[in-house]
C-alpha positions in Angstrom: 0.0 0.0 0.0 1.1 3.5 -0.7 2.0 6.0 2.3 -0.3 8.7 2.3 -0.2 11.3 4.7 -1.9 12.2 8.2 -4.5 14.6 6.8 -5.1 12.2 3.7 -5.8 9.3 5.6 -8.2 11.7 7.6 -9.9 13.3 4.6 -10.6 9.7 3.3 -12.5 8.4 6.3 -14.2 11.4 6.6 -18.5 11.0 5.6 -18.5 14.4 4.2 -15.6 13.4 1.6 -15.1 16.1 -1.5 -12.6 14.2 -3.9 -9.9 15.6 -5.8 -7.7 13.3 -8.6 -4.5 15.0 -9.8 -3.4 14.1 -13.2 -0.3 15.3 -15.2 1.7 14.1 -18.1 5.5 14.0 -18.8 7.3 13.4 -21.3 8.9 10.1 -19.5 8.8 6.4 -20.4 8.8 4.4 -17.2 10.4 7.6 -15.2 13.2 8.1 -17.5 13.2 11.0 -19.8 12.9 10.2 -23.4 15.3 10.8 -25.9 13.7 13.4 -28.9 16.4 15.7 -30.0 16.2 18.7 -31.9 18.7 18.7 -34.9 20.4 22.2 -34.7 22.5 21.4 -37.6 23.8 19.3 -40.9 26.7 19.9 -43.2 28.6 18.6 -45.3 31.9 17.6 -43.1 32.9 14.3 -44.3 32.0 10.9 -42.5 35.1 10.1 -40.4 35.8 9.7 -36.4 35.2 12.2 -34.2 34.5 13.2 -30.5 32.8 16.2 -28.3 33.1 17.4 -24.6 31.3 20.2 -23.2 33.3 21.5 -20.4 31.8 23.4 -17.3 31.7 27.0 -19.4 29.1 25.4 -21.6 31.0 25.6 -24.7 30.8 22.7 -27.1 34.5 21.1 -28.3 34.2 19.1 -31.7 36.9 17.2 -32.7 37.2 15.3 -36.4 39.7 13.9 -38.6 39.5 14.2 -42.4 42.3 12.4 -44.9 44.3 12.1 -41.8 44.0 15.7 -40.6 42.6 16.8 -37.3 40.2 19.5 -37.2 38.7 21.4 -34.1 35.9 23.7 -33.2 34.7 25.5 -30.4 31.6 26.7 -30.2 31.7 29.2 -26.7 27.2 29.1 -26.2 26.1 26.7 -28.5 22.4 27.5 -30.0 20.3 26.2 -33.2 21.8 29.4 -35.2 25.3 29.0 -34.5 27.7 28.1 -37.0 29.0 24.7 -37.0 30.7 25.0 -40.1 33.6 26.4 -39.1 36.6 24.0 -38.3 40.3 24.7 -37.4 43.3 22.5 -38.8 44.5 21.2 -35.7 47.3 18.2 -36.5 48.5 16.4 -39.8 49.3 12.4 -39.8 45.9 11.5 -37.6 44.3 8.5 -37.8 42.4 8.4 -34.8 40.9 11.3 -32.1 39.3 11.3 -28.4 38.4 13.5 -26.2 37.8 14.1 -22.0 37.2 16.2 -20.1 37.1 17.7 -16.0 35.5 20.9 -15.1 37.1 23.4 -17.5 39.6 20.8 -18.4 39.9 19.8 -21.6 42.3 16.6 -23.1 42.2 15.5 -26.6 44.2 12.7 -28.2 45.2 12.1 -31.9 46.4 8.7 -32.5 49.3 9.3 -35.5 48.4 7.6 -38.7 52.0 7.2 -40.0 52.9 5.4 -36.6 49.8 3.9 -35.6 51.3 2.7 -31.9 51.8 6.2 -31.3 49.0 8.5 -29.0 49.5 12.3 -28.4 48.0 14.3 -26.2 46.9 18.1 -26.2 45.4 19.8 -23.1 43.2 22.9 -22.5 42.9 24.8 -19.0 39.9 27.1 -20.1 37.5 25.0 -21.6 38.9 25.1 -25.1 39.7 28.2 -25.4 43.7 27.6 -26.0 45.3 24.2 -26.3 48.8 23.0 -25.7 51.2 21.6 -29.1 50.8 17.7 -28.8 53.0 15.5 -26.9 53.8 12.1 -27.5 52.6 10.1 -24.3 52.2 6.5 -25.3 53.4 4.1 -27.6 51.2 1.1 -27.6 52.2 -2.6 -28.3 50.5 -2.9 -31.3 48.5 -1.1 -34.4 45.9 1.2 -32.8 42.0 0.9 -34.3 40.2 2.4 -31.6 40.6 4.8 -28.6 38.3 6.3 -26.2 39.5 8.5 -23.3 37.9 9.9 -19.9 38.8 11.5 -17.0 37.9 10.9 -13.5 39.3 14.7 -12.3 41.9 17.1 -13.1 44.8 14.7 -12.4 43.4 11.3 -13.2 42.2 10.1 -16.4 42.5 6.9 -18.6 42.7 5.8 -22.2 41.5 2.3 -23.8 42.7 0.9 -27.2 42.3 -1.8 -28.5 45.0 -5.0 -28.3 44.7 -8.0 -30.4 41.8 -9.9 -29.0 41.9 -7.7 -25.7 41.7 -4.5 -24.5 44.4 -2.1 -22.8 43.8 0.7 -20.7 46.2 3.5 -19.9 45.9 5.2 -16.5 47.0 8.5 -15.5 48.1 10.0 -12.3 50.8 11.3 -10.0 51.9 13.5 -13.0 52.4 10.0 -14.8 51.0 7.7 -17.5 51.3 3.8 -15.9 52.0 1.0 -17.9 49.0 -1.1 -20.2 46.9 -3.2 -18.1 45.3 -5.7 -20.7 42.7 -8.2 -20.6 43.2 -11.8 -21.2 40.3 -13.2 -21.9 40.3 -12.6 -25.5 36.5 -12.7 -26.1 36.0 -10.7 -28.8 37.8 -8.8 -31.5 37.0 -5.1 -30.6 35.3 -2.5 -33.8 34.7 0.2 -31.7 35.2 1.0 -27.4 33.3 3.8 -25.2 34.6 4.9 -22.2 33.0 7.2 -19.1 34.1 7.6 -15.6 31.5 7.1 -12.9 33.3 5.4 -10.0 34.4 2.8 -12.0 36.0 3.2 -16.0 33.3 2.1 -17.2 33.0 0.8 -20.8 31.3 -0.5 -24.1 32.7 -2.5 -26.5 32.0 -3.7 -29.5 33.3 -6.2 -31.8 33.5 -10.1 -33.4 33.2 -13.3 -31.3 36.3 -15.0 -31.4 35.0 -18.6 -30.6 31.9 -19.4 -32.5 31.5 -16.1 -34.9 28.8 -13.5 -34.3 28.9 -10.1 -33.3 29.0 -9.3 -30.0 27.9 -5.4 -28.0 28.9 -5.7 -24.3 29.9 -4.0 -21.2 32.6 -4.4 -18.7 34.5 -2.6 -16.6 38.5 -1.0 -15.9 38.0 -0.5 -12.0 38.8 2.1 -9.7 37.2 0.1 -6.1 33.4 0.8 -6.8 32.0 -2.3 -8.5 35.6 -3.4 -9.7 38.9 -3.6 -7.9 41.3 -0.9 -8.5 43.3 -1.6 -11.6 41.7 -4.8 -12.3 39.3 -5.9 -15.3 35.8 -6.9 -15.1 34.3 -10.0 -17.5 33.1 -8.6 -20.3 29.2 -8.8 -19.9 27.2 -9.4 -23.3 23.9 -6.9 -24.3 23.1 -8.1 -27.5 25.0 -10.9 -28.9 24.7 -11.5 -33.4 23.8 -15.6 -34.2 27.1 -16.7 -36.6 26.3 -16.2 -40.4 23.7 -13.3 -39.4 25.8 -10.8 -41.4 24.3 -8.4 -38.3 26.9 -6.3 -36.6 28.1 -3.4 -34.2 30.7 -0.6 -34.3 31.9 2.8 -32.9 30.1 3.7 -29.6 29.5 6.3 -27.2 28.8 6.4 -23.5 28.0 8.8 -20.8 25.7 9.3 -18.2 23.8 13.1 -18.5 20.9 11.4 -16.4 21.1 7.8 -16.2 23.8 5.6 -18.4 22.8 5.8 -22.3 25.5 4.8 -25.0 25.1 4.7 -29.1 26.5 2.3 -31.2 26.1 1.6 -34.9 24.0 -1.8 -36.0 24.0 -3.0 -39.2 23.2 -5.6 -41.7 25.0 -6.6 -44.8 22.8 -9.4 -46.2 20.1 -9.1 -48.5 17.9 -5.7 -47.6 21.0 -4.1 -46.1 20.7 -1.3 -43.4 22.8 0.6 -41.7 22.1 2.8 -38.4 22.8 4.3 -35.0 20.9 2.7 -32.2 20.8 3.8 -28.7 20.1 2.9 -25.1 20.0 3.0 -21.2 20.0 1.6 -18.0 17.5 1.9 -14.6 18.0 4.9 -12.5 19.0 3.0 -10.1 21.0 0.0 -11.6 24.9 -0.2 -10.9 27.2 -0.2 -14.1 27.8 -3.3 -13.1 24.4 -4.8 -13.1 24.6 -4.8 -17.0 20.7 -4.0 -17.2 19.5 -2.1 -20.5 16.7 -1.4 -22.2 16.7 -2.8 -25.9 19.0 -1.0 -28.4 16.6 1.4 -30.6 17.2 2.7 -33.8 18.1 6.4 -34.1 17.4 7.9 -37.4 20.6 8.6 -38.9 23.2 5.7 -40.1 27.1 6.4 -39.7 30.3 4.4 -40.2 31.6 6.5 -37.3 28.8 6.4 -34.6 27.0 9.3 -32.8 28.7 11.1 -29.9 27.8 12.4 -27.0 28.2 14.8 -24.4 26.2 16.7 -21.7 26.0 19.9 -19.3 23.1 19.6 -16.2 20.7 20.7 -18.4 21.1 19.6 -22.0 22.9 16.6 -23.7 24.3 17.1 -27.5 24.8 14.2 -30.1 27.3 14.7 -32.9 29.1 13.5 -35.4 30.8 15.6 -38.1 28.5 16.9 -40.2 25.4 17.2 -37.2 24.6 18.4 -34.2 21.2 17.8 -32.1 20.3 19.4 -29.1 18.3 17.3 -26.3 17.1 19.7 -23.2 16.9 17.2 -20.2 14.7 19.7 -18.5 11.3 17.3 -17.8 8.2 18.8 -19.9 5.4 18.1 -17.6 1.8 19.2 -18.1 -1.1 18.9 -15.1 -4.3 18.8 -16.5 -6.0 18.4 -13.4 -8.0 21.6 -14.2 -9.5 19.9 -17.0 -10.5 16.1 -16.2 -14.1 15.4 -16.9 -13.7 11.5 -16.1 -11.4 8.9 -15.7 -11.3 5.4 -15.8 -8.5 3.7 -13.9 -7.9 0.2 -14.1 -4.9 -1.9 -12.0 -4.2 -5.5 -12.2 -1.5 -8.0 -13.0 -2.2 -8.0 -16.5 -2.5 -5.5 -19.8 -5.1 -3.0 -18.9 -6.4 0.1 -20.4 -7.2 3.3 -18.6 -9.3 6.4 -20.4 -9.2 10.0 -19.1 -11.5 12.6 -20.7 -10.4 16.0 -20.9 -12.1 19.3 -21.3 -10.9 21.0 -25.0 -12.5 24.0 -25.6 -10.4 26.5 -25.7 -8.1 24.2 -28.0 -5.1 24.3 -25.3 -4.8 20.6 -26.7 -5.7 20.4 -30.1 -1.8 19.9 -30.8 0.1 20.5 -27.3 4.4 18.8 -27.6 4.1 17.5 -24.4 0.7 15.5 -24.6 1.9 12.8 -27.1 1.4 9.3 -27.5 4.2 7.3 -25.2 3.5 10.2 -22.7 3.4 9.5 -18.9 0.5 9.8 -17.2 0.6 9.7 -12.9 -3.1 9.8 -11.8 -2.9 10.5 -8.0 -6.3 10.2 -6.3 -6.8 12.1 -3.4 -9.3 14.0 -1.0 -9.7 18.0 0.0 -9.1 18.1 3.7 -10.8 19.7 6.4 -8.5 22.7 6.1 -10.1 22.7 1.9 -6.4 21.6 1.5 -6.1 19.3 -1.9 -4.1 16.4 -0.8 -3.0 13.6 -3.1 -1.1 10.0 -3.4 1.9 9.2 -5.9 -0.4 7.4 -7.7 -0.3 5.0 -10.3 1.1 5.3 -13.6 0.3 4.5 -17.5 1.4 5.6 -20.8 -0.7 7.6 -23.4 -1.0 4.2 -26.4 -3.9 6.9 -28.5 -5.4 10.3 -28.7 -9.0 11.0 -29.3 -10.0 14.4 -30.1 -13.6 15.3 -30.4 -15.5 18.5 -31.6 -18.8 19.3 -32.6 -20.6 21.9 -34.2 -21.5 23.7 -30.7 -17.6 24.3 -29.9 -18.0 21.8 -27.4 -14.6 19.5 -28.1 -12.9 17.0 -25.7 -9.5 15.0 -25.6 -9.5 11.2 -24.3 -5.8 9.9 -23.6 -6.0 5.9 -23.8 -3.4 4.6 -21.4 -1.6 1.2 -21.3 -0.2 -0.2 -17.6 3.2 -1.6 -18.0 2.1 -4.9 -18.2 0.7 -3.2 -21.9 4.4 -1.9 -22.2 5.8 -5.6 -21.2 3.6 -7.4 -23.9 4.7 -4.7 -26.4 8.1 -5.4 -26.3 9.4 -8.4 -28.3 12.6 -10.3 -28.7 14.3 -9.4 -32.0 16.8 -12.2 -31.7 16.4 -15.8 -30.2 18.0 -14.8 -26.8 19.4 -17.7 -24.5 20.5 -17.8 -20.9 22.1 -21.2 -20.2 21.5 -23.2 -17.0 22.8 -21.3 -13.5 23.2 -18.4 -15.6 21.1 -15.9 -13.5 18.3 -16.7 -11.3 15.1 -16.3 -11.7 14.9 -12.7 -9.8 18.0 -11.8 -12.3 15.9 -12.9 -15.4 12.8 -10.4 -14.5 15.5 -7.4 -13.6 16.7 -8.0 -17.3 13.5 -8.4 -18.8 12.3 -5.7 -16.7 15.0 -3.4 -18.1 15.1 -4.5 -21.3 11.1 -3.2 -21.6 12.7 0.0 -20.0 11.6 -0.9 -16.2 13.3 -0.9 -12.5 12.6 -4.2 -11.3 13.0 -5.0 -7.3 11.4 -7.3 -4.4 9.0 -6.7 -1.5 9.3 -10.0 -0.5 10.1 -12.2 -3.4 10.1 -16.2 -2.3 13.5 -18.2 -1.7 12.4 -19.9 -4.8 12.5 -17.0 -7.1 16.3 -16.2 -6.0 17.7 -20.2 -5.1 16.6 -20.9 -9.0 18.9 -20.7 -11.9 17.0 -22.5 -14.9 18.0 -22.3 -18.4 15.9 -19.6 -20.4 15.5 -19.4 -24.3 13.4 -16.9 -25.9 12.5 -17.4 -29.2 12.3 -13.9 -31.7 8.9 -12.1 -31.6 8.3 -13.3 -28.2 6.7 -11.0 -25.6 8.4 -9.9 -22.6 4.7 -10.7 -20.5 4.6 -14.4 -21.9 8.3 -14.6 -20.7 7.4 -13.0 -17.6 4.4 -15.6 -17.1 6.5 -18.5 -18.1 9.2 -17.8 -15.4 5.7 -17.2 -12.9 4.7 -20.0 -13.5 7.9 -21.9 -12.1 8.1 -19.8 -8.6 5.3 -18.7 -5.9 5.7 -15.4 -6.6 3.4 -12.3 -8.5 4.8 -9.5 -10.1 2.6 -6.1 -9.4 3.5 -2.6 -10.6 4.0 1.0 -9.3 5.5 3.7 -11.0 8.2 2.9 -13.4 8.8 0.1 -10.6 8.0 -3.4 -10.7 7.8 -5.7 -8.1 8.1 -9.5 -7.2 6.7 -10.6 -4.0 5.4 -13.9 -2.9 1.7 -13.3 -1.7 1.0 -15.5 1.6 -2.0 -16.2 3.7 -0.1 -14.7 6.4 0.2 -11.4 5.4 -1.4 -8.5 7.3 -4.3 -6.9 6.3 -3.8 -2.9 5.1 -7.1 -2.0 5.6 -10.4 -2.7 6.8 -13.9 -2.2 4.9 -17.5 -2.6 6.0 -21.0 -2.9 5.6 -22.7 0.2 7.7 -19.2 1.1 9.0 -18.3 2.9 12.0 -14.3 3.7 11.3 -13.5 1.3 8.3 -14.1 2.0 5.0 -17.8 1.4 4.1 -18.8 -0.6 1.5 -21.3 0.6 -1.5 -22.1 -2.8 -3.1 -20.6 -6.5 -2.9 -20.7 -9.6 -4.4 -19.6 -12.5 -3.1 -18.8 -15.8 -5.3 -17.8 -19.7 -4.0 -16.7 -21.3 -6.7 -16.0 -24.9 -7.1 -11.9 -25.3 -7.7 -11.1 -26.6 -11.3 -8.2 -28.1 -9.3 -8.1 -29.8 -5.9 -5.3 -31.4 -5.5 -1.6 -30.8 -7.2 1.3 -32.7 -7.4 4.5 -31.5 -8.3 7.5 -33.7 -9.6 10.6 -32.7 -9.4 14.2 -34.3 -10.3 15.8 -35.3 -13.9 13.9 -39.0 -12.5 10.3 -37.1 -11.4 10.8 -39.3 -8.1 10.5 -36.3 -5.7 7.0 -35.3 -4.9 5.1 -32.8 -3.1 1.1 -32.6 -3.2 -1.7 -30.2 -2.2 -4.8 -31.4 -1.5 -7.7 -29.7 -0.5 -9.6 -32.6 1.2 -12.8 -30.4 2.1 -13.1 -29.6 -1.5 -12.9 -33.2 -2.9 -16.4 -34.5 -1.2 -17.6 -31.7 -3.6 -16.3 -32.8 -7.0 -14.4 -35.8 -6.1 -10.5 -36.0 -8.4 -10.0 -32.9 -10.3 -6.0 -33.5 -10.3 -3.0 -31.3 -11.8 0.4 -32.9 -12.4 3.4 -30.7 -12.7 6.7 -31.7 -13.8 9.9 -29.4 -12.7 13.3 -31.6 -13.1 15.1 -28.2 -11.7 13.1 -28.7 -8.2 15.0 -31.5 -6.7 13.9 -31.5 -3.2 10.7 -32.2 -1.7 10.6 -28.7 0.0 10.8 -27.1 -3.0 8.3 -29.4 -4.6 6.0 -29.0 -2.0 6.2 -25.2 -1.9 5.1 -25.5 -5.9 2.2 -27.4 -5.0 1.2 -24.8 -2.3 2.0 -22.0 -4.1 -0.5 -23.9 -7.1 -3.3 -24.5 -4.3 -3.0 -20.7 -3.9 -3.3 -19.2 -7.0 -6.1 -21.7 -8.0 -7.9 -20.1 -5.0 -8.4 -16.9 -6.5 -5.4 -15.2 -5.8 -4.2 -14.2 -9.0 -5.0 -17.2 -10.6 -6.3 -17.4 -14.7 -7.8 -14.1 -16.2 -11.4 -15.6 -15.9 -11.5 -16.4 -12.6 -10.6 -13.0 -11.9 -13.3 -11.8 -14.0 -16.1 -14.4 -13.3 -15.4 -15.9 -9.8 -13.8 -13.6 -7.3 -15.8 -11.3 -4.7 -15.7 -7.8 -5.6 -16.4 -4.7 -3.6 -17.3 -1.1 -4.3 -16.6 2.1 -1.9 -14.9 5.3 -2.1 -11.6 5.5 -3.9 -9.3 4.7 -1.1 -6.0 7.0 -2.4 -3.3 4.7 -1.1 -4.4 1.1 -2.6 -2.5 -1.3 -4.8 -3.3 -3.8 -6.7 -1.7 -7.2 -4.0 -2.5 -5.2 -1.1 -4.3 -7.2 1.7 -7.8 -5.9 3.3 -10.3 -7.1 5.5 -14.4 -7.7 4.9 -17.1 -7.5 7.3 -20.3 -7.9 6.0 -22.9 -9.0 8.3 -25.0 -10.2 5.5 -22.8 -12.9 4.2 -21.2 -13.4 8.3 -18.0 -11.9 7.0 -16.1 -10.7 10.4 -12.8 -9.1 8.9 -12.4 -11.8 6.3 -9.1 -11.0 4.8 -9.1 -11.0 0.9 -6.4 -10.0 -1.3 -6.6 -7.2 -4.5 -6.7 -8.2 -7.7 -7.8 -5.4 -9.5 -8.8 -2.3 -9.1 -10.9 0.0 -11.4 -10.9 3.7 -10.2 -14.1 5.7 -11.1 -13.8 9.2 -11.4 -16.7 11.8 -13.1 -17.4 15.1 -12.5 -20.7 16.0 -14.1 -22.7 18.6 -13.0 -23.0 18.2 -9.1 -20.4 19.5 -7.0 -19.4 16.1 -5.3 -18.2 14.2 -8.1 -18.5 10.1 -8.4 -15.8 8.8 -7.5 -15.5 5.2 -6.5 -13.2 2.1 -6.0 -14.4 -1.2 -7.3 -12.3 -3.9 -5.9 -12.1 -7.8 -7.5 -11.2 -10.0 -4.2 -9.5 -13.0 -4.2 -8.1 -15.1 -1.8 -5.5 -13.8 0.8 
């Protein structure tokens, strides 16, 4: 249940109740902001590499090499009429360029193109402004393809290149440059390496699979003591991994973190209907580099050889490459259209819904407004006026805007409805584009729904998730055009758990008969929360007694049998086989877990909808969807019969009368 505060949970119990139901839209997907740039600018600077930094003055520092010339450019306040035409010949004999920065601390590095081991190194103390002459710093083992370069503060920074199979990295400090530290794992043969400091040298890397062919887009990490040991490397940790023979594969990327980690990359396919493109990404808000959670690579409308760079001040994030520049304000576009809600219909459960919310439109303030647009995010926080007339409001629940209706007529009467999706609607949109495999003892089952969470672009935690969920590691193979919710329903159906949402949150938590009750409702109340109308169903089980096999042999059992529900129907029996259970403990926790859900607790969409009790009373501003509550209803001898949510449909309409409706109707199942 969501906290609510004092004079909420006052206002809400209150008989003279005057409802209020808060509504804006952002332009967020599952909390994080989305990425629509503006282009500012395209030329015609030839395709080659090329990096930016933006130190803390704001200016924007281009670097790009052309027929083995470097060229720089500094633009001091960077707008969509400033000229980004205008380059300066930097060096001669350069076959490669990075860039880093601290504060008003600028680096940039030319790798020489007639000695190829060689890096140099040119350094700025005013953002750009003036540079130093290049100075040979490194001389590198062998041929360099790719660098990237960061810096942790004025005095520390570090440089990867690529090294046969591996990767080296170059540290910086004590007025030094430290000898390579190279990985021997030899995974992959790198196209392209990103590099960012955040507590760690954190990194992206691209490149072919040594052993078995494919393309492979990973991260790892060069650490300084966060997630990583100083000095040490990580295992590289695949994100999207190419089937041999697929012709698919990745080059050139860019990382950073202006708000939560994104990098580019380009993707692309040289079979028959060829493409070529940047695609992008990100991570949770609060994942750790480490945790190697991202949402699935999307394509970004422009295709490169060189990849689309990045860099970022507190408010506003540029992307580059040598002939373009787009501008992204991270500034959050929000809207409330409280003001202007004639109804709404909210609907929770564990499963794709669709909400509606009708908006007033006459004065056109919506007819084409940039922040109300489909993918939007909606938070519709119910709440109450309290006694001081004080409008006071839950963080309420969240959707996404899936269509606009607009409606006039010829009285200049004209209305917008935004039809929302829950995320269980986003996690049935999403589908694999590859067959994607997770071999045996790979991850555990709570580490398969945190990737599938993010790859859908959702944090996924626990309230409470079952020992089953986190002592499982089963094998996983998703096959392409699968849907993240039959993937999420397939690895339910293996552990006792549910999965409920709030926010750009989702949750696993095993439900249990033992759980507490969060609130109290009644017929002719005194203090709980009355009741408008109920109805009460006993249905007979389809199931009454499970049996779970477990072992590669099926020869360890554990059974659920409802003995007061057999008289009734006599054998209606379910056999489950699990050769990953191999104790009867865990067995017999399947079996319970079965008995459970077959009781109404989120059991099959139907029984939801045709056999579970369901209640109606006044929205109650701080209930989810799982949340335990008790029943007394002297007309069925219901004493605070604890029943669990399954869904909840929110009711809110205005009309004419100054009390709008507004109502909570409740489907009940068992606790």
């Amino acid at each position: 249940m969501r906290a609510l505060h004092a004079d909420l949970t006052a206002a809400q119990k209150a008989t003279n109740r005057r409802p209020y139901l808060k509504v804006v839209v952002s332009d967020r997907n599952a909390g994080i902001r989305r990425l629509r740039p503006t282009l500012w600018y395209t030329g015609a600077e030839a395709a080659g590499p090329h990096a930016v930094a933006v130190p803390t003055d704001g200016s924007l520092n281009r670097l790009r090499i052309e027929a083995n010339t470097l060229y720089r450019q500094r633009v001091a306040s960077p707008t969509s009429g400033s000229t980004y035409s205008s380059w300066t010949s930097w060096r001669t004999t350069t076959k490669l360029c990075a860039i880093a920065k601290s504060g008003a601390n600028l680096y940039a590095y030319a790798v020489d193109s007639g000695t190829p081991t060689q890096i140099y190194e040119s350094t700025s103390a005013d953002s750009g402004a003036t540079w130093s002459a290049f100075a040979l710093i490194i001389t590198h083992a062998v041929t360099i393809n790719y660098i990237a370069a960061s810096a942790k503060s004025s005095t520390v920074r570090a440089l990867v290149v690529n090294n046969g199979n591996n990767l080296s990295a170059y540290k910086y400090s004590a007025s030094a440059w430290a000898a390579a530290v190279t990985t021997t794992d030899g995974e992959i043969t790198p196209t392209g390496i990103a590099l960012f400091y955040q507590s760690d040298w954190n990194i992206i890397v691209t490149g072919t699979i040594v052993t078995g062919g494919g393309a492979r887009l990973a991260s790892r990490i060069f650490g300084d003591g966060f997630s990583q040991a100083p000095n040490t490397w990580s295992p590289a940790w695949p994100i999207n991994d190419t089937a041999p023979g697929s012709n698919v594969a990745y080059n050139n990327p860019f990382l950073f973190q202006p708000d939560v980690y994104r990098f580019t990359c380009r993707e692309y396919y040289t079979g028959t209907g060829a493409y070529d493109r940047i695609v992008h990404s990100y991570s949770p808000p609060t994942a750790d580099y480490a945790d190697n959670l991202w949402h699935e690579p999307v394509p970004f409308d422009l295709g490169t050889d060189y990849g689309l760079a990045i860099a970022f001040t507190a408010t506003a994030v540029y992307l580059t490459t040598p002939n373009r520049v787009y501008y992204w304000g991270l500034t959050l576009a929000t809207l409330d259209v409280t003001a202007d809600v004639i109804e709404c219909s909210l609907n929770e459960s564990t499963e794709p819904e669709t909400s509606t919310i009708l908006l007033d439109n006459h004065a056109g303030t919506y007819n084409a407004h940039a922040t109300i647009t489909k993918g939007a995010e909606v938070r519709i926080s119910p709440g109450y006026y309290d006694a001081n007339n004080v409008a006071r409001y839950s963080d309420g629940p969240t959707v996404w805007i899936a269509a606009l209706e607009h409606t006039f007529d010829s009285k200049g009467s004209a209305t917008l409805t935004l039809r929302c999706e829950n995320a269980f609607a986003h996690l049935s949109r999403w589908r694999a584009p590859r067959l994607i495999q997770f071999a045996a003892a790979a991850k555990n089952i709570f580490g398969l729904f945190m990737w599938l969470a993010a790859r859908a672009g959702f944090e996924f935690s626990g309230t409470g998730s079952s020992a089953t969920a986190s002592n499982t590691y089963p094998a996983l193979s998703i096959n392409p055009g699968t849907s993240a919710l039959a993937v999420a329903h397939r690895l339910l159906g293996r552990i006792p758990d549910i999965i409920y949402n709030r926010g750009e949150f989702l949750y696993l938590e095993e439900p249990l008969a033992a759980d507490s009750s969060d609130q109290a409702f009644a017929w002719q109340p005194t203090t709980q929360h009355p009741i408008y109308t109920a109805r009460y169903v006993d249905r007979l089980k389809d199931h009454n007694h499970f049996k779970v096999l477990g072992g590669a042999l099926a020869n360890v059992v554990g059974e659920s049998i409802d003995f007061s529900e057999i008289p009734l129907h006599y054998a209606s029996p379910a056999l489950i086989a699990d050769r990953e259970l191999t104790t009867d403990t865990t067995t017999l926790n399947r079996a319970l877990a079965l008995a459970r859900k077959e009781a109404g607790s989120f059991a099959r969409e139907e029984a939801i909808e045709h056999y579970a009790d369901q209640i109606t009373a006044p929205v109650h501003c701080g209930l989810e969807v799982n949340d335990v509550i008790d029943i007394t209803d002297s007309r069925r001898a219901l004493s605070a019969s604890k029943r669990r949510v399954l869904r909840a449909v929110l009711h809110y309409s205005r009309g004419r009368s100054r009390d709008p409706d507004y109502t909570h109707t409740l489907t009940l199942g068992a606790p």
